[in-house]
C-alpha positions in Angstrom: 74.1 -55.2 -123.1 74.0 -58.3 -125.3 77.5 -59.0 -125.1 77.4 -58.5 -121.2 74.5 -61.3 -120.9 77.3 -63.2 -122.9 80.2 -62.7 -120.9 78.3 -63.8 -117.9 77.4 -67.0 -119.7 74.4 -66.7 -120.8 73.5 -68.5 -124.3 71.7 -65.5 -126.2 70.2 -65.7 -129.4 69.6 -62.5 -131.6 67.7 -60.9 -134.1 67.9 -57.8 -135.6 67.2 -55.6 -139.3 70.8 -54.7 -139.3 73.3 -57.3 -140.1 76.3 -56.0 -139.0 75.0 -55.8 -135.7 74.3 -59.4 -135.5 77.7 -60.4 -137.2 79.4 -58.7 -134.6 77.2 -60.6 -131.6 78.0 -64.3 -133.5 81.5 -63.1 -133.4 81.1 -63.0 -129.4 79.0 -66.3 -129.4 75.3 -65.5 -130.0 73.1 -67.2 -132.2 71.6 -65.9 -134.9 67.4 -66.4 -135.5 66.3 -65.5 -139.2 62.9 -64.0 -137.8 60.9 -63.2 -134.3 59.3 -66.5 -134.5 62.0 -68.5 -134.2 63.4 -66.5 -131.9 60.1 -66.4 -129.5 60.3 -70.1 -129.8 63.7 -71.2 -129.4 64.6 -68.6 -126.0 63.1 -69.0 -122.7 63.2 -65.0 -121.9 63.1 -62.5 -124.6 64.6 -58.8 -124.0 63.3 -56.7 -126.7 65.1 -52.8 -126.2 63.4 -50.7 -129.1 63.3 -46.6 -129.9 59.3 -46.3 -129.7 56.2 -47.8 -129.1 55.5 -48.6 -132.5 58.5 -50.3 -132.7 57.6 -52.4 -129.8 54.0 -53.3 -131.3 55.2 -54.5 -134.1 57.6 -56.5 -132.7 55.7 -58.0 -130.3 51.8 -58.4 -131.9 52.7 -57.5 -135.4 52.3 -59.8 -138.3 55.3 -62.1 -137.8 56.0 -60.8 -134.5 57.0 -62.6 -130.9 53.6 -63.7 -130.0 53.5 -65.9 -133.0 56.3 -68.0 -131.0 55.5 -67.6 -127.3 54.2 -70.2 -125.7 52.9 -70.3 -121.9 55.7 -70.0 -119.3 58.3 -67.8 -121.4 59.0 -64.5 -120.2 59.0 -61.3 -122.1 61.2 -57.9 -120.9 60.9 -54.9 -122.8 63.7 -52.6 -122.0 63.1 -50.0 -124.2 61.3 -46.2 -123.1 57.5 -46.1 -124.7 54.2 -45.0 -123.5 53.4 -47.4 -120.1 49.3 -47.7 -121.9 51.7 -49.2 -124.4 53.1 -52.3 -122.1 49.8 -52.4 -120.6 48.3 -53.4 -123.8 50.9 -56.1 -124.7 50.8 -57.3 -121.5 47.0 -58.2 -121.3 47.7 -59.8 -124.9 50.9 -62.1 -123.8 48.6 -62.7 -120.5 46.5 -64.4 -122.4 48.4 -67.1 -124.0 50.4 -67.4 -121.0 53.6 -65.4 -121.3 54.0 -63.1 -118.5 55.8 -59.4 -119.5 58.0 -57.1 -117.7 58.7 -53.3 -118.8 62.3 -52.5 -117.6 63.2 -49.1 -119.2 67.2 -48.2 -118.2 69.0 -45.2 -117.8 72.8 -44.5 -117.8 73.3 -44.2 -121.5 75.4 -45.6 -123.9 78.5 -45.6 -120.9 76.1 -47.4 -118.8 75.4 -50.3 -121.0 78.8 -50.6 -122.0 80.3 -51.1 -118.4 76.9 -52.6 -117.0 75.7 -50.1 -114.5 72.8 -48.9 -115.6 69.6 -48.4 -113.8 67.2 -50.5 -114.1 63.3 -49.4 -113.7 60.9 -52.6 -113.4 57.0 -52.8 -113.5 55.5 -56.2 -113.2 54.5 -59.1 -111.2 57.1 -59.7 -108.4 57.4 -63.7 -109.7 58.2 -62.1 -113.0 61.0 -59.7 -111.4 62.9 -62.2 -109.3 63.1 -64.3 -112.2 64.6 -61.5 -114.3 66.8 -60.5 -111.3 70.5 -62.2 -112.6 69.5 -60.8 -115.9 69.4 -57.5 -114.6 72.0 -57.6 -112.4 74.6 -58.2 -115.3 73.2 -55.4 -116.8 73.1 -52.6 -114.3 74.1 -51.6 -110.7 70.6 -50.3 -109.4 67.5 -52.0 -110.0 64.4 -51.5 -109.0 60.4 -53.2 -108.8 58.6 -50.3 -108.7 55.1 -51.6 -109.3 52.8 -53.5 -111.6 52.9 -53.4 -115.1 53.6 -49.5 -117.0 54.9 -48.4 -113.2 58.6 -48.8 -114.8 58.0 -46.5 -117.9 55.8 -43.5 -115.9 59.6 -43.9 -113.7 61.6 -43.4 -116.5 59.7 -40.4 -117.6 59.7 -39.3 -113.5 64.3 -39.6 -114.4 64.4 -37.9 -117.8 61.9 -34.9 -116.6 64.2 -34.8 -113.5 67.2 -35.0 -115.5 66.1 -32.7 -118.4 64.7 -29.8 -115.5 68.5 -29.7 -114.1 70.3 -29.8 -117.3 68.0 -26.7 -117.9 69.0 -25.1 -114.5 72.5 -26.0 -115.9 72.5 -24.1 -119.4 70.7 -21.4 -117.9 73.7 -20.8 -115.2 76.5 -20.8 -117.7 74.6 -18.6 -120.4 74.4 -15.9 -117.2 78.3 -16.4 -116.0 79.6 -16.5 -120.0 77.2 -13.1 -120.6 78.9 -11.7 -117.4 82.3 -12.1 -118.6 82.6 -14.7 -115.8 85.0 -17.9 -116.6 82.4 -20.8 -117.1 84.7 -23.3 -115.4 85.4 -21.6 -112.3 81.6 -21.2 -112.1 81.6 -25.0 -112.6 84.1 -25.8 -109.7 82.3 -23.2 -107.0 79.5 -25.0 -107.8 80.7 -28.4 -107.5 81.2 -27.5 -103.6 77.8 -26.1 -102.8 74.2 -27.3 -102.9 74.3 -26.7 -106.8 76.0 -30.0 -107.3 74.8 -32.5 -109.0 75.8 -35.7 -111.9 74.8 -33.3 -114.5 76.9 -30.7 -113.4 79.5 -32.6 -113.1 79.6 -34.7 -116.6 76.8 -32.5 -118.7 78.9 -29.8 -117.6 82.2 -30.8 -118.5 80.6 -31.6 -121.9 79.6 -28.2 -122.4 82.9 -27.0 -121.4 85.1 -29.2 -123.7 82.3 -28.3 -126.7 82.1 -32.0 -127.0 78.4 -32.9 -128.3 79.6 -36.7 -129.2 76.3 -38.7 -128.2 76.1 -40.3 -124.9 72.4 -39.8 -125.0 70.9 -38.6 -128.6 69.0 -35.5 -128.3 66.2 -36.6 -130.7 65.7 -39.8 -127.8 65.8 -37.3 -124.8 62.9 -35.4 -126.9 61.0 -38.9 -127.2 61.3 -39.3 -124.0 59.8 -36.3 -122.8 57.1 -36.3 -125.6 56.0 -39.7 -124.0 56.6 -37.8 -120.1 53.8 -35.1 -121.7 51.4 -37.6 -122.5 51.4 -39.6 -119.4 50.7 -36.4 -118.0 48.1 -35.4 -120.2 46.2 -39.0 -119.2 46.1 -37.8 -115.8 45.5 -34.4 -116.4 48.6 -32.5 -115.4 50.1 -29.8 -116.9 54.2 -30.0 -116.9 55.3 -26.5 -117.7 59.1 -27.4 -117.5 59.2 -30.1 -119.2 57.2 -28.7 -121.9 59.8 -25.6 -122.0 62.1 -28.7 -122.7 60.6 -29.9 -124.9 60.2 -27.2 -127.4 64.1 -26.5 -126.9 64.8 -29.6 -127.8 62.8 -29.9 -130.7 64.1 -26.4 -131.8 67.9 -27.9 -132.1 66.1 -30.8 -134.1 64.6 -28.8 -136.9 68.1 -27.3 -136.5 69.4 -30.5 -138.1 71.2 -31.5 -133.9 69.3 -34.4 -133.2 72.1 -36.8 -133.2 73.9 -34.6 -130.8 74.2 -35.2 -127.0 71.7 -33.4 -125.0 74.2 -31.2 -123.4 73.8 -29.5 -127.0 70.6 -27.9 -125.4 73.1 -25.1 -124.3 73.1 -23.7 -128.1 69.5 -22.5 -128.0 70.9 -20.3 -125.8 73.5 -19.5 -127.4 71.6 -18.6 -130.4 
């Protein structure tokens, strides 16, 4: 995504605890910033993508963090999936001196970042969003405002329960054919052509198929996700039965030692 934002000509200066990782970004023409301070203060809009809320706290209000090098006016876009009470909280606290924030979770994995069509989900004020606009339109295809502030990260969690839900339909479909004797991939192809079909059919499928569990999503980040999809829920009282099915498969396959495996690896808890 960096490198992107530097193709299109944007001057982008980094920071980040791994080094080799911001070698390679000088290499493409970023600058490198020694510590979130400096960074905060020498960049007009900061894009902070991060695993967790934590993460994103402690970035952000955390003893040397951004807000020690915001100043009014400067724009803050956190890209990364967390808790939306999260991005309400630093919002209120960037508010106050000023700096206006956006959350703008993506999704499209590491194939979408790569070729720059991922989809974007923003909560925020609409000011906020149309001055983020070019920025998101080098980095994905579909981008949407959704609401105010946390309305981009309940979104996110609306995809990957969405997402997870069918991949489960998915597994569940093979396991029957393979336990008939049936040939997986024929099943595959009939229902490509029917209502069945679907994106994760179609490439979460194939990847079952081929046995290839190289990450385009990590399983331990889907199971995040959907951690984070269970306690929005909880907030307001719901009860998600599916995706708390999901959830427990996926955490079974990381006990298992998987978690670094795509999430089309779900298909081995049946399996087992």
């Amino acid at each position: 995504m960096a490198i992107n934002l530097i193709k299109a000509g944007y001057k982008l200066n980094v920071f980040d605890i791994n080094e080799l990782a911001l070698i390679e970004l000088q290499n493409s023409g970023a600058k490198i910033m020694r510590s979130l301070k400096e960074l905060a203060k020498a960049s007009d809009v900061i894009i902070c993508i991060l695993p967790d809320s934590p993460q994103v706290l402690e970035v952000t209000l955390g003893e040397g963090g951004l807000i020690h090098g915001l100043e009014a006016g400067k724009l803050f876009i956190d890209m990364s999936t967390i808790d939306s009470s999260t991005e309400i909280e630093i919002h209120e606290k960037l508010n106050a001196i000023g700096v206006d924030s956006l959350d703008a979770p993506v999704s499209g994995g590491q194939v979408g970042a790569e070729m720059g069509s991922l989809s974007i989900m923003v909560g925020g004020h609409v000011d906020s969003f149309e001055r983020a606009l070019p920025l998101f339109q080098v980095l994905g295809k579909k981008i949407n405002h959704i609401g105010n502030i946390g309305a981009g990260q309940i979104t996110k969690s609306c995809s990957q329960i969405a997402t997870a839900l069918t991949t489960q339909g998915v597994v569940e479909a093979f396991t029957l054919a393979k336990r008939a004797g049936i040939e997986i991939s024929k099943v595959r192809d009939a229902l490509l052509g029917g209502f069945a079909e679907s994106r994760v059919l179609e490439l979460t499928g194939a990847k079952i198929l081929k046995r290839d569990f190289t990450p385009g999503f990590k399983l331990k980040l889907y199971s995040k996700d959907l951690r984070i999809a269970q306690d929005a829920a909880t907030e307001r009282s719901l009860f998600l039965p599916g995706t708390q099915l999901m959830y427990r498969e996926m955490e079974a396959l990381l006990t298992d030692g998987k978690g670094d495996l795509d999430f089309s690896a779900l298909i081995q808890v049946f399996e087992k």
